[in-house]
VEXTOR-767583 format. One record per residue (C-alpha): y, z negated, x negated. Coordinates in Angstrom, 1 decimal, m for minus. Last residue first. Layout:
<nodes>
north=Y, up=Z, east=X
...
</nodes>
This chain:
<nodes>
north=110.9, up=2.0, east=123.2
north=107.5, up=1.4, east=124.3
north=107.3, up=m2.2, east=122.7
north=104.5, up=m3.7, east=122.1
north=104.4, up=m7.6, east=122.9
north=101.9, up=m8.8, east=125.4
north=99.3, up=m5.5, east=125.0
north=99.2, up=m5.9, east=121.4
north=98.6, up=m9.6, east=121.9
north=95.9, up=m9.1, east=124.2
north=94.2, up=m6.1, east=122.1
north=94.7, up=m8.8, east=119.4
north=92.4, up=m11.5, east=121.1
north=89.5, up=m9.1, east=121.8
north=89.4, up=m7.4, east=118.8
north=89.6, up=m10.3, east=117.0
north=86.8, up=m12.2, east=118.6
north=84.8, up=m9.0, east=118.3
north=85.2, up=m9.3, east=114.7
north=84.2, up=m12.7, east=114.5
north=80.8, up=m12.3, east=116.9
north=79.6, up=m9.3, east=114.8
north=80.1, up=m11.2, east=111.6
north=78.2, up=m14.6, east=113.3
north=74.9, up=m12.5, east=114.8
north=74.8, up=m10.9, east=111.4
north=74.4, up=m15.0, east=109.9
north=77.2, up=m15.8, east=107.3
north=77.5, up=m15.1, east=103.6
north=74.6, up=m13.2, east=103.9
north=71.8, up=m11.8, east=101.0
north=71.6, up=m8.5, east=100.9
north=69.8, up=m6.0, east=102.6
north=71.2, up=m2.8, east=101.2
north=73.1, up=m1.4, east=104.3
north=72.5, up=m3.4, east=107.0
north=73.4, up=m6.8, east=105.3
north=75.9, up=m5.2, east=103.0
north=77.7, up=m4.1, east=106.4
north=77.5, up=m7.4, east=107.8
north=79.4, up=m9.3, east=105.1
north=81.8, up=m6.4, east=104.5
north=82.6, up=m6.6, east=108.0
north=83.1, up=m10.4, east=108.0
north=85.1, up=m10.6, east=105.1
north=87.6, up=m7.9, east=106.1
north=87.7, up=m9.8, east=109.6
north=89.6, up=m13.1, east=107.6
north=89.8, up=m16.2, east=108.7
north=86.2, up=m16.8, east=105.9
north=89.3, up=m15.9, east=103.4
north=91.5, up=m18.4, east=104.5
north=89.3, up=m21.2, east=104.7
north=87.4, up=m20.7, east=101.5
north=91.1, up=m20.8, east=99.6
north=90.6, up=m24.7, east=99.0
north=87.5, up=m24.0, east=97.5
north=88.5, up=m22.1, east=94.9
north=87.4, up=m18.1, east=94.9
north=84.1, up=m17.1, east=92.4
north=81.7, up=m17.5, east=94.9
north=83.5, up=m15.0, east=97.4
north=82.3, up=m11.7, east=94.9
north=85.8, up=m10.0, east=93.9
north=85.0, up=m6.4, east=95.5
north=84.2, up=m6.6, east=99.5
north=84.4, up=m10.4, east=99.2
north=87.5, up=m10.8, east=101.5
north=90.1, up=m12.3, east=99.2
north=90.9, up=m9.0, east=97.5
north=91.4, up=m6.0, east=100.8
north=92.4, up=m8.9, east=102.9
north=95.4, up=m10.5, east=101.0
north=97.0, up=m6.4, east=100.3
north=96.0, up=m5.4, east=104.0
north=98.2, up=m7.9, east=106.6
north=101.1, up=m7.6, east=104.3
north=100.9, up=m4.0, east=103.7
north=101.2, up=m3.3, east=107.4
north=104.4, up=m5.2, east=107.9
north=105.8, up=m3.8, east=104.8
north=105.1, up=m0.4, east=106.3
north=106.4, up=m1.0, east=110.0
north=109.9, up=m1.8, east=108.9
north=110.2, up=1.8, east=107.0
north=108.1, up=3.4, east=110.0
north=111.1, up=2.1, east=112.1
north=111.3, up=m0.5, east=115.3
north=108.7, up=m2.6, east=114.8
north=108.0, up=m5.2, east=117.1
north=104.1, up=m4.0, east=118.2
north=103.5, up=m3.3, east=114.1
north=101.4, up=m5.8, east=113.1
north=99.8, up=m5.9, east=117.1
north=99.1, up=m2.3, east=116.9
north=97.1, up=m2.6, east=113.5
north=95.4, up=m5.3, east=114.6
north=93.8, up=m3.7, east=117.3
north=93.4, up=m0.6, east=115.4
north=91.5, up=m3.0, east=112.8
north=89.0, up=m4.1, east=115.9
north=88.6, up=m1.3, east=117.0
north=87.3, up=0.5, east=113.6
north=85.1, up=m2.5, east=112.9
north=83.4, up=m2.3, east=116.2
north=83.1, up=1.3, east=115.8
north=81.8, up=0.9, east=111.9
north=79.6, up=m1.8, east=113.4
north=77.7, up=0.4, east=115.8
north=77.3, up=2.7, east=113.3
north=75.6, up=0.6, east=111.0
north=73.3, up=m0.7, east=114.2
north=72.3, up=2.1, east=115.2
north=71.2, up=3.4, east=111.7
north=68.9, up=0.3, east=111.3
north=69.0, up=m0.9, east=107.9
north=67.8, up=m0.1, east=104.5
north=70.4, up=2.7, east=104.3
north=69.6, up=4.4, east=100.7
north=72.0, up=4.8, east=97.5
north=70.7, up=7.5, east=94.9
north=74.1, up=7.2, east=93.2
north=75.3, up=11.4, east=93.8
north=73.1, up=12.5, east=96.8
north=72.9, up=9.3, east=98.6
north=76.5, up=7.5, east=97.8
north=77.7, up=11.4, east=99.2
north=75.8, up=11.2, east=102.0
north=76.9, up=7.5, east=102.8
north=80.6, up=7.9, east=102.2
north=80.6, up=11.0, east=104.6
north=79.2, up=9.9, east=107.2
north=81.3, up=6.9, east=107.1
north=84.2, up=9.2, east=107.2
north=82.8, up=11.2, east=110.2
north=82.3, up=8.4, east=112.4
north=85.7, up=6.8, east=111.2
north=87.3, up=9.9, east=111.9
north=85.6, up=10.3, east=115.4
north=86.8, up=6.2, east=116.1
north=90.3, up=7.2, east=115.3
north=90.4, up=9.9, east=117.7
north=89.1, up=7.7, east=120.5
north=91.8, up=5.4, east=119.8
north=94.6, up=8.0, east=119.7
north=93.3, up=9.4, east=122.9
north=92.6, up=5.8, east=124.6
north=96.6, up=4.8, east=123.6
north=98.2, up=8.0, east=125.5
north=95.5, up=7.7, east=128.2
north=97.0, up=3.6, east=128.8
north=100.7, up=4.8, east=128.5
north=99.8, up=7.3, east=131.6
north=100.5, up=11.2, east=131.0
north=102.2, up=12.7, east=134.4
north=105.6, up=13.2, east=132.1
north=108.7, up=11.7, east=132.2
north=107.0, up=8.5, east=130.1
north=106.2, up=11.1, east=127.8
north=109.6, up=11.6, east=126.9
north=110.4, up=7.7, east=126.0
north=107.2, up=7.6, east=123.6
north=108.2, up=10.7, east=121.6
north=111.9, up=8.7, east=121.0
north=111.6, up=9.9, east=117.5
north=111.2, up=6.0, east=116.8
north=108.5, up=5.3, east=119.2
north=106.2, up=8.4, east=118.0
north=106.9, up=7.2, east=114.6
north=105.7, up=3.7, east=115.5
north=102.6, up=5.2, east=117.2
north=101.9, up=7.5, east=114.4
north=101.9, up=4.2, east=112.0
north=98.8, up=2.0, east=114.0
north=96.8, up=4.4, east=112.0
north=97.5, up=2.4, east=108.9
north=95.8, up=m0.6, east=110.0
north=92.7, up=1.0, east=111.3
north=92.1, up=3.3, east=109.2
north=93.0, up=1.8, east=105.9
north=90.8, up=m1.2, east=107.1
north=88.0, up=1.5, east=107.9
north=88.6, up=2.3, east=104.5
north=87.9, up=m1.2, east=103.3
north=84.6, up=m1.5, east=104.9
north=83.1, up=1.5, east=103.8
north=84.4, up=0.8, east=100.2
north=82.8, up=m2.6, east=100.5
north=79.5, up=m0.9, east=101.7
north=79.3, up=1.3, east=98.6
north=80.3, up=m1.6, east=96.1
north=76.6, up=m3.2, east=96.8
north=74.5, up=m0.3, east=96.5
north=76.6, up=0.3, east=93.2
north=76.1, up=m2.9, east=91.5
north=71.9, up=m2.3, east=91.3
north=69.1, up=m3.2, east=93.4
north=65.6, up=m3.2, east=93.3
north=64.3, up=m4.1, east=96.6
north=62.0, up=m6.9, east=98.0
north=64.8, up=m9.3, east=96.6
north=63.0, up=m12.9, east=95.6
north=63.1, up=m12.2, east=91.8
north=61.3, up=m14.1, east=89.5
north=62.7, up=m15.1, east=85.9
north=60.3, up=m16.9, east=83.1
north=62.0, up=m20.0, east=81.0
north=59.9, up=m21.0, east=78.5
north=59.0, up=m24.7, east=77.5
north=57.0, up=m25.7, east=74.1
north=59.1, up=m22.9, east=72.4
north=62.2, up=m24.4, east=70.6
north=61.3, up=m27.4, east=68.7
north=63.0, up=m30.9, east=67.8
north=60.5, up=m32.3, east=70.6
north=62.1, up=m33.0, east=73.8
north=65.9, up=m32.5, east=72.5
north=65.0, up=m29.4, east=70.9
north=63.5, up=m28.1, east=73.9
north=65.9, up=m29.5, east=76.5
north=68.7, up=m27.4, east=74.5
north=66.4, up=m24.3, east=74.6
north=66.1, up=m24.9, east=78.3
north=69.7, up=m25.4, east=79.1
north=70.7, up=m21.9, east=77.0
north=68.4, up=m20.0, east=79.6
north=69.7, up=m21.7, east=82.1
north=73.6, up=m20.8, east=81.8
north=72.2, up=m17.3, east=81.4
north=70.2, up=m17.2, east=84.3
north=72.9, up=m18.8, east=86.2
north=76.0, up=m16.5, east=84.8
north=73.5, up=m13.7, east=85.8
north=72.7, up=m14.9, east=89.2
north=76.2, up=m16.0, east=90.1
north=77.4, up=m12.6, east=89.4
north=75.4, up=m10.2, east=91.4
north=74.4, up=m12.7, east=94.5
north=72.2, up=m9.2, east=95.5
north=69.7, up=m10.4, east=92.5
north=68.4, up=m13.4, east=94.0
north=66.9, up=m15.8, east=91.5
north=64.2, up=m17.5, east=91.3
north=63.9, up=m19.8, east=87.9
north=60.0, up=m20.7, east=86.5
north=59.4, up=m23.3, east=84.1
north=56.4, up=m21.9, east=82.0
north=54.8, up=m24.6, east=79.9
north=54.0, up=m23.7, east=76.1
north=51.2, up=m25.9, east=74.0
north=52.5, up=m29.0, east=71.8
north=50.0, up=m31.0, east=73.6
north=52.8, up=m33.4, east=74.9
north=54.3, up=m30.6, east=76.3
north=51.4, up=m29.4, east=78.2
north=50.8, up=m32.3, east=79.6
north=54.3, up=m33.1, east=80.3
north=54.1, up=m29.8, east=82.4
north=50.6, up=m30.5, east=84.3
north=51.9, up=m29.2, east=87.3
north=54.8, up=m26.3, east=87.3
north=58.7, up=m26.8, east=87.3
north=59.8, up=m24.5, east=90.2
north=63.8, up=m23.8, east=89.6
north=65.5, up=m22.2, east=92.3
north=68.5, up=m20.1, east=92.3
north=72.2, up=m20.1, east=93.4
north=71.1, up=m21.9, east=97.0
north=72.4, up=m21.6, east=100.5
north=72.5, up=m17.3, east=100.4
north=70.0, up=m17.1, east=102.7
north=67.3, up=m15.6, east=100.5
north=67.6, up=m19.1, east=98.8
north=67.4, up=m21.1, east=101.6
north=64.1, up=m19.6, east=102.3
north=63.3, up=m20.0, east=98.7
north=63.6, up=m23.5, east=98.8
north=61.6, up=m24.3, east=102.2
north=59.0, up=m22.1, east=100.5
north=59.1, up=m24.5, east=97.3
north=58.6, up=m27.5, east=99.2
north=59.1, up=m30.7, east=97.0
north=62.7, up=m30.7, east=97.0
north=65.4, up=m31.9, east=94.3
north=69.3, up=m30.6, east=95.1
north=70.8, up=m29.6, east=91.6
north=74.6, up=m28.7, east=91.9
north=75.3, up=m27.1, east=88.2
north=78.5, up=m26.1, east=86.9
north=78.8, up=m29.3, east=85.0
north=75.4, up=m29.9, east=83.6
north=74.1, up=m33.8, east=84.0
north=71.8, up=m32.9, east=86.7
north=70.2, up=m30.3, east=84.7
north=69.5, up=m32.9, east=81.5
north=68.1, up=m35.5, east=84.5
north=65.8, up=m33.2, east=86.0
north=64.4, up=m32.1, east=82.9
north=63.6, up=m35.8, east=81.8
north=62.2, up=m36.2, east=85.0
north=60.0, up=m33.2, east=84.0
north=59.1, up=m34.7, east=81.1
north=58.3, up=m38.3, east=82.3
north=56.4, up=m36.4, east=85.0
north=56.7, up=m35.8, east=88.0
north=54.7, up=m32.0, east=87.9
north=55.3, up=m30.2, east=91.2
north=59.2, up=m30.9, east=90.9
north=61.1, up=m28.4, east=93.1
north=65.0, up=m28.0, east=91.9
north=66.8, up=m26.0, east=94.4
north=70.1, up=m24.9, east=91.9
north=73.9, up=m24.8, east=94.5
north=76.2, up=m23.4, east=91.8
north=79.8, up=m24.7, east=90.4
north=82.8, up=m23.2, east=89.3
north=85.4, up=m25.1, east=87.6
north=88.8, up=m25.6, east=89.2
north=91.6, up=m24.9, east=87.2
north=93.5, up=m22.4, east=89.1
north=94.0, up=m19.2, east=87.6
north=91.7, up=m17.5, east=89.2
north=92.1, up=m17.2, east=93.1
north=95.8, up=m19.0, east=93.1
north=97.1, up=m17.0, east=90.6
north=95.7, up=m13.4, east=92.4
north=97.4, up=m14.7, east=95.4
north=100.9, up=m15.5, east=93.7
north=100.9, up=m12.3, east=91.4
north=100.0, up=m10.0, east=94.1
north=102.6, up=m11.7, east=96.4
north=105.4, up=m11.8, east=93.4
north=104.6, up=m7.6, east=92.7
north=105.0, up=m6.8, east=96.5
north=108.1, up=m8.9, east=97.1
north=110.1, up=m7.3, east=94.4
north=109.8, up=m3.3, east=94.2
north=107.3, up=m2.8, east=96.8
north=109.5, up=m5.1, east=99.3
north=112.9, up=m3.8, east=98.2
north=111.8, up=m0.2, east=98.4
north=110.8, up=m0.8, east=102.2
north=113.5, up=m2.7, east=103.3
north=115.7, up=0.5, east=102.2
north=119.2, up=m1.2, east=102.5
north=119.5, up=m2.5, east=99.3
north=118.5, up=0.6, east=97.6
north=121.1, up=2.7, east=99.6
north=123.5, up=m0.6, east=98.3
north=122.8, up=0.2, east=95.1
north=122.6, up=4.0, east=95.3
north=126.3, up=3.7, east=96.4
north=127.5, up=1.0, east=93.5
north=126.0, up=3.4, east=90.9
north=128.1, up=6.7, east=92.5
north=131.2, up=4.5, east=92.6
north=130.7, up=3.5, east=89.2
north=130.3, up=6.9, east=88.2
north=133.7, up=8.1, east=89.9
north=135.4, up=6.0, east=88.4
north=134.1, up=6.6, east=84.9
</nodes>
């Protein structure tokens, strides 16, 4: 029995002394449970940006206007220019936009069908269907409440996309994105290793500058991205039928920007490490909030507000953003122009941190 205890009280204080178990084992679980709480199980209702364009002004379609206005999840801005609408629509301002036509009360009053017509963008996958949906039950209620019948206005659905698109062409570039956040990040590991063997003292014997030993493990990292992106897309092609919209160039000029700017990252997490075991947790940290908040699989719509500014911090959010915009065309959290400036931002700033703090030995 003594010699149990003893045996207990030594994998104990092994366990105790392995950062790296402790973190997965209690810290991991807590900071999963923490972010996911604060994302969805807050409170906070979600609400939708709805273009309202009145052609009719009517009693009726007042009437209309008021009953939308009144609906909780609903943020009805009124506008006259139905282009203006849809262009805000195709830029991801607006949920949907609801054209009521001329002659509407008219029609009503006649007891003959109007057609209120909803545009929708189907790339905003969720919103659109909870909208069309929500809208759906709205004007059945506005029916009954107009004339105690259901049919005198119908609801017909337009979609402003140029290309039929399903879920798929949208998950593809958000597994692109997050494995060139596995690259990235967890490349930044062989350098560690190679500083805890001691490999990084030895070479400093040697002709080999610091600055060649980092381009070589850079440039390698970029050819794996090259080739893993290659292969993503051929295999999205052949298997799902998903097509590049965009400009080749400019995909793969983003997966080396992207690539960079997670190495960069990557060495400034781990530039005070001493161990792999230390340098884990460290690497974890930065990936787990990015690879959920960013947008590439829970759409951004669905977060609280008060979390907006920590996910649009985030470079994960910005690459997916641009990659789904080159990829499949769809609609933009934030101008291309924006995404490519943020991640070189980050580049830049944490190749200068890097620099400032690694440690050789």
């Amino acid at each position: 029995m003594k010699s149990f205890g003893k045996l207990l009280l030594a994998d104990l204080r092994q366990f105790y002394r392995d950062r790296t178990a402790l973190f997965f084992t209690f810290l991991f679980p807590l900071l999963f449970m923490l972010i996911f709480g604060a994302a969805f199980g807050g409170s906070q209702n979600v609400s939708y940006d709805i273009g309202l364009v009145d052609n009719d002004n009517s009693p009726v379609s007042g009437q209309i206007d008021n009953i939308l206005n009144q609906v909780p999840i609903l943020k009805i801005t009124q506008s006259g220019n139905l282009d203006q609408e849809l262009a805000d629509l195709k830029n991801g301002k607006l949920g949907a936009v609801i054209s009521i036509p001329a002659g509407t009360g008219a029609a009503v009053a006649a007891k003959q069908t109007s057609k209120v017509t909803v545009y929708y963008d189907p790339s905003q996958t969720t919103s659109s269907s909870v909208i069309l949906s929500s809208l759906n039950q709205i004007i059945d209620g506005i029916n009954q409440q107009l004339t105690g019948q259901p049919a005198f206005l119908q609801l017909t659905q337009e979609s402003v996309a140029t290309h039929n698109l399903r879920y798929i062409d949208y998950l593809v570039p958000g597994i692109l994105a997050m494995s060139i956040l596995f690259l990235g990040l967890f490349g930044s590991l062989a350098l560690v290793e190679r500083r805890e063997k001691k490999i990084l003292k030895r070479f400093g014997a040697t002709p080999i500058s610091r600055s060649r030993l980092l381009m070589s493990q850079v440039i390698y990292r970029l050819v794996l991205a090259v080739v893993q992106a290659l292969i993503i897309i051929a295999i999205a092609s052949l298997i799902f039928k998903v097509s590049v919209l965009g400009n080749w160039l400019e995909l793969f000029g983003l997966v080396l920007l992207g690539t960079m700017a997670f190495i960069s990252i990557g060495y400034f997490a781990v530039s005070r490490a001493r161990t792999v075991e230390g340098a884990m947790p460290i690497i974890q940290l930065v990936q787990f909030p990015m690879l959920f908040l960013s947008g590439i699989f829970f759409p951004v719509e669905l977060m609280p507000a008060f979390m907006r500014p920590i996910i649009n911090a985030m470079p994960l959010t910005y690459l997916g953003d641009a990659f789904r915009q080159i990829m499949v065309d769809a609609t933009p959290l934030h101008p291309l122009g924006l995404d490519v400036l943020v991640l070189v931002a980050w580049l830049v700033v944490c190749v200068g941190l890097a620099i400032r703090l690694f440690r050789w030995e």
